[in-house]
SEPA-838727 format. One line per 8 residues: number of its first residue (from 1); their letters; for each residue x, y, z of N, C-alpha, C. Coordinates in pm, whole numbers, plus 50000, padded with zeros to 5 digits. Atoms other than C-alpha are relative to their C-alpha. Example, Ala and Ser with C-alpha at 12.3 -4.5 7.8 and 13.67 -1.06 7.14 Angstrom:
2
1> AS> 50089/49881/50000/51230/49550/50780/50090/50120/50000  49918/49881/49994/51367/49894/50714/49923/50109/50073
! end
This chain:
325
1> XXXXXXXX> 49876/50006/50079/71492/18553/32887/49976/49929/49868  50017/50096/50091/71373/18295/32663/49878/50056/49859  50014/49930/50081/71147/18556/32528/50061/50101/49894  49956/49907/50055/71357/18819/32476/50126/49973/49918  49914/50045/50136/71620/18577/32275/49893/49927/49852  50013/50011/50110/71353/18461/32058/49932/50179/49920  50028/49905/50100/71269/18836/31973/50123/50030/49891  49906/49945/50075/71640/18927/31886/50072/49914/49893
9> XXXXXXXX> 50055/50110/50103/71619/18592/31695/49935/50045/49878  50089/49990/50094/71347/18698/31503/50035/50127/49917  49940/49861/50011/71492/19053/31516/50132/49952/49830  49899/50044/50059/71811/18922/31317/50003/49929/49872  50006/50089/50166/71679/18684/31057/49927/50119/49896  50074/49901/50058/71434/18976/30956/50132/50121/49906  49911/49979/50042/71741/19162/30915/50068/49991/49910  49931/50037/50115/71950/18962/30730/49925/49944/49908
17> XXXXXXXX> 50089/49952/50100/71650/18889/30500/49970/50129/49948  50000/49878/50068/71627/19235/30414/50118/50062/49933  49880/49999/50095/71983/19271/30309/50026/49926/49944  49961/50065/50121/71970/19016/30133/49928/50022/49894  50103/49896/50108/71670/19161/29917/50072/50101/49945  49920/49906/50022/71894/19452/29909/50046/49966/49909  49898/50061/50122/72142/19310/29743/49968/49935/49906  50029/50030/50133/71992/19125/29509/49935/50083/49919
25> XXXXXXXX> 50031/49866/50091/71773/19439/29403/50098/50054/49936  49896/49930/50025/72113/19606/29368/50073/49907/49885  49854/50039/50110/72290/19373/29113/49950/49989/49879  49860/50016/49994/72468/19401/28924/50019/50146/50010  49885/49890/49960/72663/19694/29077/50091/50026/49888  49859/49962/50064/72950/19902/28916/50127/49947/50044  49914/50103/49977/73188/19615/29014/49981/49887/49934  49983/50119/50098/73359/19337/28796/49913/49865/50057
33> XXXXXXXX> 50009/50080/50022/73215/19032/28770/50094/49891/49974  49861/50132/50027/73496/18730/28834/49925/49874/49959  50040/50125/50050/73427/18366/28662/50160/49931/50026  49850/50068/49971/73693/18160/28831/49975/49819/49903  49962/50123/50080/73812/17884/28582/50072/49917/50102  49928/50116/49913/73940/17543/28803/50130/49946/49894  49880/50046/50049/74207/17504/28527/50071/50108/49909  49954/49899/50060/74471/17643/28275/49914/50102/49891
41> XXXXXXXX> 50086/49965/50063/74318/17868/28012/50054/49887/49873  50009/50078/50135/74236/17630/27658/49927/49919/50048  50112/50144/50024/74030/17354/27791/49905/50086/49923  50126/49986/50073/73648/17341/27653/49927/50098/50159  50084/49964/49915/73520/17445/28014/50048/50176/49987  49979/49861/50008/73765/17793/27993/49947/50062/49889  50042/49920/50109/73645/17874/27618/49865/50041/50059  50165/49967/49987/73254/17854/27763/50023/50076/50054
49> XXXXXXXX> 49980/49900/49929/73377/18040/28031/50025/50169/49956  49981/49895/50059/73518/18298/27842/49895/50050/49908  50154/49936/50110/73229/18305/27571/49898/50063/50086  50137/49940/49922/72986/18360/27846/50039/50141/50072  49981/49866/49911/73163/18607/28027/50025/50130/49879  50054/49920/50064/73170/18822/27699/49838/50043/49979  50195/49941/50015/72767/18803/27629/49984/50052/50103  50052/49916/49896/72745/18874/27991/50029/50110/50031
57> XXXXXXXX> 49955/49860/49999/72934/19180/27982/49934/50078/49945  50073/49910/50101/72762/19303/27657/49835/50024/50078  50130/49997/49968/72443/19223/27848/49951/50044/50118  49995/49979/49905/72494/19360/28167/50066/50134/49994  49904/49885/49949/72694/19637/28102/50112/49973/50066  49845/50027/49916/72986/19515/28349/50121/49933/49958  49858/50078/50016/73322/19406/28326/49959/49860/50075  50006/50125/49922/73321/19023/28370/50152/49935/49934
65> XXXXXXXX> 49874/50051/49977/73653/18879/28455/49994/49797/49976  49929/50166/50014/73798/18505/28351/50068/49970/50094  49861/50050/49908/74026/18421/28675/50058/49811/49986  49999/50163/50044/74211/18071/28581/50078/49954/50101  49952/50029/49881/74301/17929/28894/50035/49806/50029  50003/50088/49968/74407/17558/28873/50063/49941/50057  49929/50057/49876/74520/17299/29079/49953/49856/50039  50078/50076/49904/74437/16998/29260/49855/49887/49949
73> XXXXXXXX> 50132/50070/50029/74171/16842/29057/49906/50090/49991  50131/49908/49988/73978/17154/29032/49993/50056/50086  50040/49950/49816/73998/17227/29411/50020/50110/50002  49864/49887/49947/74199/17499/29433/49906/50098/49976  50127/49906/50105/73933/17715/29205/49879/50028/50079  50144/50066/49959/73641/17564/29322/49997/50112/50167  49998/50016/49838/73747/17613/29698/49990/50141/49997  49942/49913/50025/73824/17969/29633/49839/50093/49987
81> XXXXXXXX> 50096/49964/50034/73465/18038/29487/49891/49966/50159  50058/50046/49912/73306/17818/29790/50014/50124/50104  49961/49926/49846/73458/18090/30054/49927/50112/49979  50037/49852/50017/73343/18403/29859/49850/50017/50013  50144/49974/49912/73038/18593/29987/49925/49954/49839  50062/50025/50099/72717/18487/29780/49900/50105/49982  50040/49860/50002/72666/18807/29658/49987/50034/49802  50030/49954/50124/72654/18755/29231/50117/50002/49949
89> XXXXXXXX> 49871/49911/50086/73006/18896/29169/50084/49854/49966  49911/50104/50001/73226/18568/29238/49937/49879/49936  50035/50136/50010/73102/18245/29020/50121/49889/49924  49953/50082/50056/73254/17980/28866/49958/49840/49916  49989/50047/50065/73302/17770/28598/50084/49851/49961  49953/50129/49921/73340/17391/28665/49914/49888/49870  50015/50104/50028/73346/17026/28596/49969/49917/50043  50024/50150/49900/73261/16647/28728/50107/49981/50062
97> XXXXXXXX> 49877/50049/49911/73607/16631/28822/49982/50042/50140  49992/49946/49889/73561/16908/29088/49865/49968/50075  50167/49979/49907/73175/16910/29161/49944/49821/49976  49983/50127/50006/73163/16519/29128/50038/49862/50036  49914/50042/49970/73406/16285/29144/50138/50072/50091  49880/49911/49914/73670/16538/29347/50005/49856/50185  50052/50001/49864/73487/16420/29668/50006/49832/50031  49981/50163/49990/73490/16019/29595/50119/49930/49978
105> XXXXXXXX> 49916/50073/50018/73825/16004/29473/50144/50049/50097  49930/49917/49926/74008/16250/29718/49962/49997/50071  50002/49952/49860/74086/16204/30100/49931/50089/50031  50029/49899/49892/74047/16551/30167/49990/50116/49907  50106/49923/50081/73795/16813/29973/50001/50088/50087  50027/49902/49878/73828/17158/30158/49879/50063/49970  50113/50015/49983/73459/17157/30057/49884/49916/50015  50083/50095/50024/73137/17025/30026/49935/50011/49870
113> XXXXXXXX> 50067/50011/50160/73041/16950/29646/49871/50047/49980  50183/50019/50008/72674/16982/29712/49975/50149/50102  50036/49862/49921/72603/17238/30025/50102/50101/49943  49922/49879/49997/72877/17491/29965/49972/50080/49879  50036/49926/50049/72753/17614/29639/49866/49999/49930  50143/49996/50099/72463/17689/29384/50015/49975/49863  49993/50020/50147/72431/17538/29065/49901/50115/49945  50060/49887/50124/72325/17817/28811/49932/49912/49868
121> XXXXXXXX> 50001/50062/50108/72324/17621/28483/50097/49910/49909  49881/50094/50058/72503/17316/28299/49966/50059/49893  50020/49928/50131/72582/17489/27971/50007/49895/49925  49984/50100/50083/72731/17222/27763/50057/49841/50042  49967/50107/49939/72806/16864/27732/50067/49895/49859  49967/50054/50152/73050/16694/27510/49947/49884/49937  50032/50120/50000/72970/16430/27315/50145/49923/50001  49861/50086/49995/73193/16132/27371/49954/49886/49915
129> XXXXXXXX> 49972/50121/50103/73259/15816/27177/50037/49894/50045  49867/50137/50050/73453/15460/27165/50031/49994/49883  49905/49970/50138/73714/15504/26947/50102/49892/50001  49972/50119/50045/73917/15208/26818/50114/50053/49907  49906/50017/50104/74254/15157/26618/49904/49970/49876  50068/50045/50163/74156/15145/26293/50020/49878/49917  49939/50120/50003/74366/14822/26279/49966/49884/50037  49997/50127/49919/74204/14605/26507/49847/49963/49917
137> XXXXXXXX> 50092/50088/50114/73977/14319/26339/49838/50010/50068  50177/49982/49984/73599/14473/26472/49946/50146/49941  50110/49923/50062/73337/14675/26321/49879/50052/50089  50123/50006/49891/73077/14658/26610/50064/50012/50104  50020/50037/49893/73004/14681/26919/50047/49895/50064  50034/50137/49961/72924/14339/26953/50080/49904/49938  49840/50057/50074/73261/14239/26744/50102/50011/50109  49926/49924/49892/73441/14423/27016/49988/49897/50090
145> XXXXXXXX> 50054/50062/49885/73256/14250/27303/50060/49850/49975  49947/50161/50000/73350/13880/27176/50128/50003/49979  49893/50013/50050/73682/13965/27029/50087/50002/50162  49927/49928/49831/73771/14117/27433/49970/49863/50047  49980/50166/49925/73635/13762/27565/50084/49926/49933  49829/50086/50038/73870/13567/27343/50093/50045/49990  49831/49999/49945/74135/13741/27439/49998/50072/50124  50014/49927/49816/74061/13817/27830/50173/50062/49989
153> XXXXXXXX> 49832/49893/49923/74382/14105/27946/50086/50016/49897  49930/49975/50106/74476/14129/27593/49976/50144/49940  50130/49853/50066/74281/14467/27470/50083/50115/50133  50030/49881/49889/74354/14784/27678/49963/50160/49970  50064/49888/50034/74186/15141/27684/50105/50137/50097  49949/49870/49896/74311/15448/27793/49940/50118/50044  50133/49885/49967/74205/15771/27963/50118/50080/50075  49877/49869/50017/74387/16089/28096/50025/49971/50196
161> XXXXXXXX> 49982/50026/49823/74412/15956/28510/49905/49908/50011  50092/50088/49879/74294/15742/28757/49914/50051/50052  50150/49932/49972/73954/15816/28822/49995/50107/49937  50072/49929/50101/73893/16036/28541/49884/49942/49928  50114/50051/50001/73567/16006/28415/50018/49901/49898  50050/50111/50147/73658/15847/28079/50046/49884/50042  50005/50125/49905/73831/15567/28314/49876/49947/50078  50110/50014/49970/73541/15516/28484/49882/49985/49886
169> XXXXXXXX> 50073/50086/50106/73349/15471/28172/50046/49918/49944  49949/50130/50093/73580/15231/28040/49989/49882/50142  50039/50089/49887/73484/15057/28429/49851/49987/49962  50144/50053/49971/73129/15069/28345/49964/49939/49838  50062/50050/50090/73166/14952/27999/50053/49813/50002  49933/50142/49965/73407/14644/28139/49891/49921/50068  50099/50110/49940/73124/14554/28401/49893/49984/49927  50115/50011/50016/72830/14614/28203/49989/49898/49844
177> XXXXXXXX> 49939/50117/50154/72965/14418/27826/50052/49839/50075  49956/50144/49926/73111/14129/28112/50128/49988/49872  49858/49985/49997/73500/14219/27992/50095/50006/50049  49886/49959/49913/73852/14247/28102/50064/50087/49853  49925/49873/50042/73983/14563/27914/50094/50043/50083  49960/49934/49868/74289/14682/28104/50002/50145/49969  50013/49847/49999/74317/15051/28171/50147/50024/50009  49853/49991/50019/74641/15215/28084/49976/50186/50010
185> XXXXXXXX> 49993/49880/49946/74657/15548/28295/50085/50128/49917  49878/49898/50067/74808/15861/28099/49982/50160/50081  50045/49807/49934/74815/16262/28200/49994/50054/49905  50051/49956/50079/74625/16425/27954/49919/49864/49891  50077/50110/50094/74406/16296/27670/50108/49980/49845  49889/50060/50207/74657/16330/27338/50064/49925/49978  49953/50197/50013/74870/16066/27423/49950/49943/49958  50054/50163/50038/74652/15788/27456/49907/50021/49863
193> XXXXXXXX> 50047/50042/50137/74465/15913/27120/50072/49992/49930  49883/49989/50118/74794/15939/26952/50015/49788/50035  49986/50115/49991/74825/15596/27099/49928/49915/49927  50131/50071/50098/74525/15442/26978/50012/49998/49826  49952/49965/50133/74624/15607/26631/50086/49919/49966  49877/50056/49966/74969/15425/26665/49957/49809/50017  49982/50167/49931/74835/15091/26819/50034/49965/50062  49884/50052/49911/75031/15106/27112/49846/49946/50082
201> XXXXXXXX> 50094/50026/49947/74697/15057/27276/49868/49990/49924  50088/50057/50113/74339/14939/27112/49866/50104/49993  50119/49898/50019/74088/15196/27226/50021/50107/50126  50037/49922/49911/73958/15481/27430/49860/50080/50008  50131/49979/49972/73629/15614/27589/50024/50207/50022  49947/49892/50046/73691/15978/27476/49906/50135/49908  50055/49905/50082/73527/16331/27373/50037/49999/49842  49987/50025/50169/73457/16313/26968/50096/50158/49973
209> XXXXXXXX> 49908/49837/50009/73664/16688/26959/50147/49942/50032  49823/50070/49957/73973/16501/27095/50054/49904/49873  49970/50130/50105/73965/16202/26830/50008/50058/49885  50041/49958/50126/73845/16424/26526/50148/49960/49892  49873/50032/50045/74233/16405/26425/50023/49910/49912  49994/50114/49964/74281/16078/26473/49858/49943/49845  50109/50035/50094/73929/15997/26276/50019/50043/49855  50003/49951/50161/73989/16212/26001/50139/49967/49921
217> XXXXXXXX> 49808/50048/50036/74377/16061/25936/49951/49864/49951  50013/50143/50020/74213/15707/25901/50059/49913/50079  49917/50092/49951/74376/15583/26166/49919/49962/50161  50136/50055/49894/74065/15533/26434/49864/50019/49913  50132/50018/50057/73718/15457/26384/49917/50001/50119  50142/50010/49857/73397/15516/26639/49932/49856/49996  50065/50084/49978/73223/15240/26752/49850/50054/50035  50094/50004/49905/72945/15364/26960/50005/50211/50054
225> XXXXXXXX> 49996/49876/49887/72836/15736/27095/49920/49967/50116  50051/50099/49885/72831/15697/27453/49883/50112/50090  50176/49917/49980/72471/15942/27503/49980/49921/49984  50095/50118/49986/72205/15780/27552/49938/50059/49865  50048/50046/50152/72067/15875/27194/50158/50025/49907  49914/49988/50132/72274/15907/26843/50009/50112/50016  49970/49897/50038/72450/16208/26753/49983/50050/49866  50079/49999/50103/72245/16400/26500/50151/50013/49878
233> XXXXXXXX> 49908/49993/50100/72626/16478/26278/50059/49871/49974  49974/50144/50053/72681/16114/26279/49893/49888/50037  50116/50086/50004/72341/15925/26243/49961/49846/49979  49978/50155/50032/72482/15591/26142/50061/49929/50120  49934/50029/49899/72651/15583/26475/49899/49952/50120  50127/50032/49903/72460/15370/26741/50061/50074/50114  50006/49966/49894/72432/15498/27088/50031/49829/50059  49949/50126/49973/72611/15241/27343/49860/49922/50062
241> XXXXXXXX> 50121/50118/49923/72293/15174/27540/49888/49930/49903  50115/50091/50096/72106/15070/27213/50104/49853/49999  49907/50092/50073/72388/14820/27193/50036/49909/50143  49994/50062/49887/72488/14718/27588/49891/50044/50112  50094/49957/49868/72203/14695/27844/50093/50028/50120  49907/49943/49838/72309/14882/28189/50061/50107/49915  49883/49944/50007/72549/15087/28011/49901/50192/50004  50063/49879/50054/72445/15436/28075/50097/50127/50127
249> XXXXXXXX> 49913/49905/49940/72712/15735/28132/49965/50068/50059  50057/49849/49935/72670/16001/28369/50002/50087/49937  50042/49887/50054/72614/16364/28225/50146/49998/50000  49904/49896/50008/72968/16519/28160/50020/50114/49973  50029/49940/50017/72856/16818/28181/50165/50134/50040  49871/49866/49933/73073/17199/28213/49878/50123/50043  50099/49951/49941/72848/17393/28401/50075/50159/50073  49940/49858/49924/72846/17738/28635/49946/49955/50100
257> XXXXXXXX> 50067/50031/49879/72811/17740/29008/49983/50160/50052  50004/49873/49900/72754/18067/29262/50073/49913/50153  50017/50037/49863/72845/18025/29629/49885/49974/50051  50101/49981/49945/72599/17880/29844/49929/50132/50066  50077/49875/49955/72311/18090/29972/49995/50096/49877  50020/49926/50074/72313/18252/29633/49851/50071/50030  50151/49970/50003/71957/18482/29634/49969/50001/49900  50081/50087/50083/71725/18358/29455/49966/50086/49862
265> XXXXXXXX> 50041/49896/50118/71663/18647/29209/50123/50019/49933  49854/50051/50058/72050/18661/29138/50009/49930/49943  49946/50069/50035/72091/18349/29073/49877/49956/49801  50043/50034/50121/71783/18346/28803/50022/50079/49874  49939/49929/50055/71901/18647/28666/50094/49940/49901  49840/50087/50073/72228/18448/28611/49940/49897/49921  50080/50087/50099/72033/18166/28444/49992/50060/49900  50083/49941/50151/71840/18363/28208/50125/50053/49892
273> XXXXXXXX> 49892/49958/50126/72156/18552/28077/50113/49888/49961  49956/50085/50037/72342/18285/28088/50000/49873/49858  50128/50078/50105/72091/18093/27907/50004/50081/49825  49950/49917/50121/72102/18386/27650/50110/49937/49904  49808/50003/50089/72505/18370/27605/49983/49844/49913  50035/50171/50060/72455/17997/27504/49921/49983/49915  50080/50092/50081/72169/17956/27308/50009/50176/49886  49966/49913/50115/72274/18300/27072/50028/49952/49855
281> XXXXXXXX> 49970/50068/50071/72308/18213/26747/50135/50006/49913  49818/50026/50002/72701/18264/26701/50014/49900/50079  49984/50093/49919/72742/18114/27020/49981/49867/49946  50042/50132/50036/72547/17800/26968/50107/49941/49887  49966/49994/50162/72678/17790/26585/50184/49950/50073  49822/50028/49951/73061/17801/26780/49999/49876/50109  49996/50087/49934/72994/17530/27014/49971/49881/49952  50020/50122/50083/72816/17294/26817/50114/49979/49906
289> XXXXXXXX> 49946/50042/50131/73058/17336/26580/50152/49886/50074  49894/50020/49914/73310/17200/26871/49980/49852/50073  50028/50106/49947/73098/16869/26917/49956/50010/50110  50081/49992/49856/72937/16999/27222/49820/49986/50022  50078/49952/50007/72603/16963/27292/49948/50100/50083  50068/49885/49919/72405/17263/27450/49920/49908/50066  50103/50042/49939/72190/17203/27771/49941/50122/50035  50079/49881/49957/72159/17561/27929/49835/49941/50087
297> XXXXXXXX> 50117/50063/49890/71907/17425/28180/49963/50031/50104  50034/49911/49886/71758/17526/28520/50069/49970/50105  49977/50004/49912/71918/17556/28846/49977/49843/50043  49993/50135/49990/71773/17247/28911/49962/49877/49986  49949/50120/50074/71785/17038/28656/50174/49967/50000  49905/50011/50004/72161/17099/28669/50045/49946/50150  49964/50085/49901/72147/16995/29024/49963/49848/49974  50058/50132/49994/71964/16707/28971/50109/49915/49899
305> XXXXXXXX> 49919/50023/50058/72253/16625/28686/50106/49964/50085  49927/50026/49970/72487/16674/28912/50021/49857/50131  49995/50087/49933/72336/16453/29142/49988/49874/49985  49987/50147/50149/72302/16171/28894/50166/49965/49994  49872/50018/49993/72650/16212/28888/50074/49875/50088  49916/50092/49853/72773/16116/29232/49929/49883/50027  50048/50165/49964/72516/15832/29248/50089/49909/49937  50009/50087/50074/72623/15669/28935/50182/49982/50019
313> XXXXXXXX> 49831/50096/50008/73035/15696/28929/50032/49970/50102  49947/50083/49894/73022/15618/29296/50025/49877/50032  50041/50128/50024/72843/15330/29193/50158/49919/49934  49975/50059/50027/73110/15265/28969/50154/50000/50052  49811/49997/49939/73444/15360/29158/49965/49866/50095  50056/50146/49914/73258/15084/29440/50077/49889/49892  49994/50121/50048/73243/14861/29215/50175/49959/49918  49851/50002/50079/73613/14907/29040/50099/50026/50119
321> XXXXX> 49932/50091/49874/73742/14833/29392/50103/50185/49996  49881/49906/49979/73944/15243/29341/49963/50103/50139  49928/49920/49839/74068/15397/29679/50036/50186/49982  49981/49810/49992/74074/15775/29742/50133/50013/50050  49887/49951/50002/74369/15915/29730/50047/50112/50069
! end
């Protein structure tokens, strides 16, 4: 007996190894191509989405679909992509919120961030900043840093939720500068830069595309880009870790996933054109021009990004004492 279950064993995997060859020989089929977006359409992650799913059309021949499915922190999308067979047709188009932080700051994830799908490629990655009233009496960094100790719980930053990432960088720039900044929770990001503009509040840890406004009105000023190098369109601008030891952000990357079990020829397929749509020289030319930088990177380097991720803001939700919700 014990023979004749490991033949139909052996029988079976042989099997479904061969249809799965199949199928990846076979794609892309005369069937659409869906790119499920985890939010409304206009963020930065739906434009990539949408940019890519044009080149990939032109480059594939197929109809490739935008579906904008949000919800939940991303879940709703995400979860949606996790169920569908990993067959090429169904991917999606994601963030740290969902493939990230979802899982550390939320009870109850009707996936698993990591097994349930396949990272393809992190396309882009904004740059972000500390951005500052234009009012308040520092110039530096290191103006900042002393001005926040003489006045401990006086200063506060804002960011678009609780446990959003740019909260969480304004936790790792509190522990790693040895500050009390308070955090002043909003929903969305325009508020609190209109705020900052305003003065109702003194700063925020914030994509340079969000502030540009704000910057170009005279009514904020950058401190610091928070990459680990300078940003080549503003060269006078230090990077924070030249300026605070420890301080070093996770990736905020907007990336593509597949369902797990993607096959392996699929999914490089999807790379390469992917890779294409992105590094084109419209493309590029339209993204950079949007403060993003390009990564377009491999399968897994973008895992390994993402797994940089969950080490580092776990590290820092731990340490900022915040409770899943």
């Amino acid at each position: 007996m014990t023979g004749l279950l490991r033949a139909i064993a052996a029988l079976l995997l042989a099997l479904g190894l061969s249809i799965a060859s199949a199928s990846a020989q076979g794609w892309p089929q005369a069937k659409p191509i869906t790119i499920v977006v985890p939010t409304p359409p206009g963020p930065t992650v739906d434009m990539l989405a949408r940019l890519v799913a044009a080149k990939l059309s032109e480059a594939l021949g197929q109809t490739v679909i935008v579906d904008n499915r949000p919800g939940a922190n991303g879940t709703i999308g995400s979860n949606a992509v996790a169920k569908s067979p990993p067959d090429g047709y169904t991917l999606l188009a994601s963030t740290p919120a969902s493939h990230v932080t979802a899982a550390l700051l939320m009870k109850s994830v009707p996936y698993d961030q990591v097994a349930d799908f396949t990272p393809i490629m992190a396309g882009v990655e904004p740059v972000t900043a500390l951005v500052i009233n234009a009012g308040l009496p520092v110039n530096s960094v290191p103006e900042l840093i002393a001005h926040a100790k003489a006045n401990p719980g006086k200063l506060s930053y804002g960011s678009s939720g609780i446990g959003s990432v740019f909260h969480l960088t304004g936790e790792l720039f509190n522990r790693t500068a040895g500050v009390d900044i308070t955090h002043v929770p909003y929903r969305g990001v325009s508020q609190p830069m209109q705020d900052v503009a305003a003065g109702h509040i003194q700063l925020l840890h914030i994509s340079l595309s969000s502030a540009r406004g704000a910057l170009n009105s005279g009514k904020a000023k950058v401190l610091a880009i928070l990459e680990p190098q300078r940003y080549a369109k503003m060269p006078n601008v230090p990077s924070m870790t030249e300026l605070v030891p420890g301080f070093r952000k996770p990736s905020t990357w907007f990336g593509f996933f597949g369902p797990a079990k993607l096959p392996r020829d699929i999914l490089m397929r999807l790379n390469a054109e992917m890779k294409k749509a992105i590094l084109a020289p419209d493309a590029r030319a339209k993204l950079e021009g949007q403060d993003l930088i390009v990564i377009a990177n491999s399968p897994e380097e973008f895992a390994a990004l993402q797994k940089d991720g969950i080490e580092k803001f776990g590290a820092i939700i731990k340490s900022a004492g915040i409770q899943p919700q």
